[in-house]
N, C-alpha and C positions, 0 to 999 in steps of 0.2 A: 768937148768936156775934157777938161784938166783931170789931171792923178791926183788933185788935193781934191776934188767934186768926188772922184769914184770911191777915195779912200774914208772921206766924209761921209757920203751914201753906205757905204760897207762899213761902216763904224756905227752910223744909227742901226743899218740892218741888224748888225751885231747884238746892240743893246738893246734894239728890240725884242731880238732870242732868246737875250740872256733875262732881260725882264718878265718875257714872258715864260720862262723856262722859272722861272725862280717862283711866278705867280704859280704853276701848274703845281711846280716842287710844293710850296707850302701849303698849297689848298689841299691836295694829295693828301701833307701829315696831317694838315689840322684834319681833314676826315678820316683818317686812319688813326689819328689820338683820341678824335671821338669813337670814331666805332671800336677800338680797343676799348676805351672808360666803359661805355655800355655794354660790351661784351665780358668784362671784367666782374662790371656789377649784374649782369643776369647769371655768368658763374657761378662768382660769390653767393646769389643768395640761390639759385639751384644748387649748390654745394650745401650750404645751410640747411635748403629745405633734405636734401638727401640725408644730409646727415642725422636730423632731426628725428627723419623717418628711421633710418637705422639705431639711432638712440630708442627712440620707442619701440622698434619691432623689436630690438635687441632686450630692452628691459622686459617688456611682455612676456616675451619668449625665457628669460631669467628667471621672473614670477612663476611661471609654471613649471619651467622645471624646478623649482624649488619647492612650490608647493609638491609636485610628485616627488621628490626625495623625502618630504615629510610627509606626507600620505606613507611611503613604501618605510620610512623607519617607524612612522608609530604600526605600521603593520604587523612586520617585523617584532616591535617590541611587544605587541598583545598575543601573537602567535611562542615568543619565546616563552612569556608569562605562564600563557596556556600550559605549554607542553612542561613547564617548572612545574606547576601544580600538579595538572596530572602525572606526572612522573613522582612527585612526593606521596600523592595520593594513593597510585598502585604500593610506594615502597611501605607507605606506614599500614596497608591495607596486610600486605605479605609480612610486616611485623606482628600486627597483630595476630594474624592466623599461627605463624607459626609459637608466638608466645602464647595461647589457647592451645595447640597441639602439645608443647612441652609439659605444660601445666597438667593436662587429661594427662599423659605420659607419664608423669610423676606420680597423678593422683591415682594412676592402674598398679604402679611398681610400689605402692604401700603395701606394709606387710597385713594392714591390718583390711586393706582391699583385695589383697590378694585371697587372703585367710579365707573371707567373707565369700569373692566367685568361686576357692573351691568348695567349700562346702557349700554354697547351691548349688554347685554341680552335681558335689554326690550325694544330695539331699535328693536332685530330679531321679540320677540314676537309682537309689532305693526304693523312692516313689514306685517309679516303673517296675524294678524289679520285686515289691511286693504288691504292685498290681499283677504282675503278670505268676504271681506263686497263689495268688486267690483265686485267679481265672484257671489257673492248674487246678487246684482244689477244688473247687466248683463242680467242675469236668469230672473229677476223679469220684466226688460225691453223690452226680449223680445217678440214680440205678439203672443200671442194664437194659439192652432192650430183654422184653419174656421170651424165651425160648419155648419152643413146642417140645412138653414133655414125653418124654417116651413114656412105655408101657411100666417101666422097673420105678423112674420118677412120676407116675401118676399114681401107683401105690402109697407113695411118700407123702403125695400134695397135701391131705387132710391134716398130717402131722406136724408137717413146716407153716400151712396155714395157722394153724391154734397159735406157734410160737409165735410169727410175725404181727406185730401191730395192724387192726387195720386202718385204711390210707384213702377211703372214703372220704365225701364232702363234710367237710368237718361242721358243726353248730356254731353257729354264734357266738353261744355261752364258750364256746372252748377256745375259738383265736382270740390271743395275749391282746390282740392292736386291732383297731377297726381295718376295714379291707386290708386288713392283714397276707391275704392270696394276692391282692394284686398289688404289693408293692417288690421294688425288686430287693437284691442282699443291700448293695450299699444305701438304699433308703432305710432297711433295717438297722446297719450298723451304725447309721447316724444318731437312728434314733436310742437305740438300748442302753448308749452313753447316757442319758436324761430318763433311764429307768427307776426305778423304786428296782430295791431286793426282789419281792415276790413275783412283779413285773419282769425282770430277766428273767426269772425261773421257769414263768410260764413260758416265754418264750423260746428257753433252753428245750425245754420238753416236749412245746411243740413241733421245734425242727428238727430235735433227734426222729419225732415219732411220725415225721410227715414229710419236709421238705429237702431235710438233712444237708442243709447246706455249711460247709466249712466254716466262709467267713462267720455266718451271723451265728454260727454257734460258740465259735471261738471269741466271740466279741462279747456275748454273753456271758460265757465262763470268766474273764476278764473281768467284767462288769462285779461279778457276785465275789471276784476274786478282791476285789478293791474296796465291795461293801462290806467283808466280813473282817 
């Protein structure tokens, strides 16, 4: 074999290599351009679908917190509302009271209320004290208890007897007023006001000579003091 045979055979071997090195080379990209392209586009629309997803969870998640920002302001703003009213409500409450206080206030410090509480004051105090000057009287009117007379005043007794009135159960015909005995003085004195003349008199007389009570005698005397 000649150098131009070996170098001939080692020139095909050659281009055989590089032919087939070129077929490996391109089959290689063209698979590697397609499995990039398909890998590009399962990406792309995995990106898409992620995104999509995060688009919607994200708005969802916006919507709600939005609605709870507007849940939590009109809360807010029914809770302020609230507490403005009531808060108006107690101050015109404490208006009023105190303008009713001032007013009564005013209406105690007239001269002519004032006038008015003291003399019912000291119209009660007179009251009282001439109730309790007839309850004196009364007391004072009534007679004694009887004393066991000794031997010097048993001699006397027939003598003081004749002068004193006597204080037996009286008749019918003689008390002024029916159950005349069983009414008390101030039943008396209401009544002797709405006497006739001869009507007091009787009963002037009566109680000097019987019951001898202050008031209704005093009331009496009055009485005839006014008729005549």
């Amino acid at each position: 074999m000649t150098g131009n045979d070996q170098l001939r055979r080692s020139s095909n071997r050659l281009q055989k290599q590089g032919m087939l090195w070129l077929q490996q080379t391109r089959g290689a990209g063209e698979t590697f351009l397609a499995e990039s392209r398909e890998a590009g586009v399962t990406f792309v629309r995995e990106m898409g679908a992620a995104g999509n997803k995060l688009a919607s969870t994200t708005g969802g998640s916006t919507q709600g917190f939005r609605k709870a920002l507007r849940k939590e302001a009109l809360d807010w703003q029914r809770l302020v509302l609230h507490t403005r009213d009531a808060y108006l409500a107690a101050l015109k409450e404490r208006f009023v009271l105190a303008e009713r206080q001032a007013l009564s206030t005013r209406e105690a410090l007239r001269p002519e209320s004032v006038e008015v509480t003291v003399l019912g004051s000291a119209k009660d105090l007179l009251a009282r004290a001439q109730s309790r000057v007839d309850e004196r009287l009364e007391q004072a009117a009534k007679p004694a208890k009887p004393v066991r007379p000794t031997a010097a005043k048993a001699a006397m007794k027939p003598r003081a007897a004749k002068a004193r009135p006597a204080r037996g159960p009286a008749k019918s015909a003689d008390v002024p007023l029916r159950n005349y005995d069983q009414l008390t003085a101030k039943d008396v004195v209401n009544r002797v006001h709405r006497l006739s003349g001869p009507q007091a008199t009787a009963v002037l007389e009566y109680e000097r000579a019987r019951k001898r009570r202050a008031t209704v005698i005093r009331a009496a005397e009055q009485r005839l003091s006014a008729a005549s």
